[in-house]
N, C-alpha and C positions, 0 to 999 in steps of 0.2 A: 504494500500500500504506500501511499504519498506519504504527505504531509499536512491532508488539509483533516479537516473534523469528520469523522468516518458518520458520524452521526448525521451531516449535511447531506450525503450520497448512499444511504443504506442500500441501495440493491449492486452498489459496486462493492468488488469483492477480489480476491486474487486471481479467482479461475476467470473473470471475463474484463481484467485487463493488465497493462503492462506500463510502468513508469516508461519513459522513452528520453527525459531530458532531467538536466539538474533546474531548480527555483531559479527562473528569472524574473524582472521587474519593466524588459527592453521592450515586450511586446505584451498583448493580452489576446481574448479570446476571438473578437470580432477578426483583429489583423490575421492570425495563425488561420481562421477559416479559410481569409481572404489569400492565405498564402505570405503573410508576409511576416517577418521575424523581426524587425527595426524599427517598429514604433506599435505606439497604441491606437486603435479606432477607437469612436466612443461619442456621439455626437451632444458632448458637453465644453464649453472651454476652457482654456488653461494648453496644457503638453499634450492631447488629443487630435490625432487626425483624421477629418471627416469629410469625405469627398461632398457635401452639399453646405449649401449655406444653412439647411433648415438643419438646425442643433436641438430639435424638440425630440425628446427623447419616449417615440412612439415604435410602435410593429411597424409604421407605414414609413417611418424615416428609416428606418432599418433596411425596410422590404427594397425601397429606392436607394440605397448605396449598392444592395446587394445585384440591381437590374444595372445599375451601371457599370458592374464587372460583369456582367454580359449574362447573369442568372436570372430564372425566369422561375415559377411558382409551378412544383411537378404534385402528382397526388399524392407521392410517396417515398420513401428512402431506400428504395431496393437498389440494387445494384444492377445497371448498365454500361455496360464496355463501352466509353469511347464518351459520358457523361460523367463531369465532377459535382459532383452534391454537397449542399448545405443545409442542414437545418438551424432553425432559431426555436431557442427555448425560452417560455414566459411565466413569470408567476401573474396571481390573479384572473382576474377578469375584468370584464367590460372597458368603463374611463380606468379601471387602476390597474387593470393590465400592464406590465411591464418588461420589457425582454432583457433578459436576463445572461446567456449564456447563446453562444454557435459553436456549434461543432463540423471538420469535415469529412466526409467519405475518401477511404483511399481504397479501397477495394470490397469484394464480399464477403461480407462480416468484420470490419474493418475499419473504424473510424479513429477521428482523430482529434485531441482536446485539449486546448489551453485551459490550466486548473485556476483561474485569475493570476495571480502574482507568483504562483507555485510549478510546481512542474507541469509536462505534457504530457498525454498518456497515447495510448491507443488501446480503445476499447471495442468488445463486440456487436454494440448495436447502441443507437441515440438513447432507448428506454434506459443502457446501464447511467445514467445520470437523473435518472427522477428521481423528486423528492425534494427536501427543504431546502438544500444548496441552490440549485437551477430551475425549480420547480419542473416542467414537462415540456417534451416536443411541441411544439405549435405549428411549426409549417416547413416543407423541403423546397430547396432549390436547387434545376439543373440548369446546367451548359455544357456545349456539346466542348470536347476539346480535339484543339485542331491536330494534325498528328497522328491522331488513332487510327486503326484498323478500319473502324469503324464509318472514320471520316474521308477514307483515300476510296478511290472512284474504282467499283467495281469490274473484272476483266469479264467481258464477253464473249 
């Protein structure tokens, strides 16, 4: 296990995941979805970097940073060859909804998680993170990536 309060994350466990990095404070979880290790996202101000001007700290400012790395709202977190995934986790409901954590897909069964300020992990599925930490999955995102199998032009 990490380092954070096991209490926050009860259905994570040893068998369904694996520390991957040492405590950093250089990135957080929204960046590491996004792919990126050298700064923080987070659409508040201060040391935060947030591709929009709107810093309202909604699902739908969230949903719009994430369409503008090219991701789009899929029904679901399975895994498809040749598609990078994200979900966004929320606590609450309705106005006091709030998002919370992103996690990303690296393969089947296979994701990947900045722990806030703590280490990275890679875990079996978005659900090993529910609970009081993250609270639950709220919504996936794909994009096709360029490269793949999947994306080079079929032979005739």
């Amino acid at each position: 296990m990490g380092s954070w309060p096991a209490d926050r994350f009860p259905v994570l466990n040893d068998k369904n995941h694996v520390v991957t990095s040492c405590k950093t404070k250089i990135y957080n979880c929204i960046a590491w979805a996004m792919g990126e290790n050298d700064r923080k996202w987070w659409p508040i101000e201060g040391d935060y970097y947030w591709p929009t001007d709107d810093r309202t700290p909604t699902v739908a400012t969230f949903e719009r940073a994430f369409e503008l790395r090219g991701f789009k709202r899929c029904p679901n977190g399975d895994w498809e060859p040749g598609v990078e995934k994200v979900v966004i986790y929320t606590k609450g409901s309705g106005r006091k909804m709030e998002v919370t954590h992103a996690a990303r897909q690296l393969g089947p069964n296979k994701w990947t998680s900045k722990m806030g300020d703590l280490e990275d992990i890679t875990h079996d599925s978005p659900q090993n993170l529910r609970g009081p930490g993250y609270g639950k999955p709220y919504a996936y995102y794909g994009r096709t990536v360029k490269g793949t199998p999947s994306d080079a032009p079929s032979e005739a």
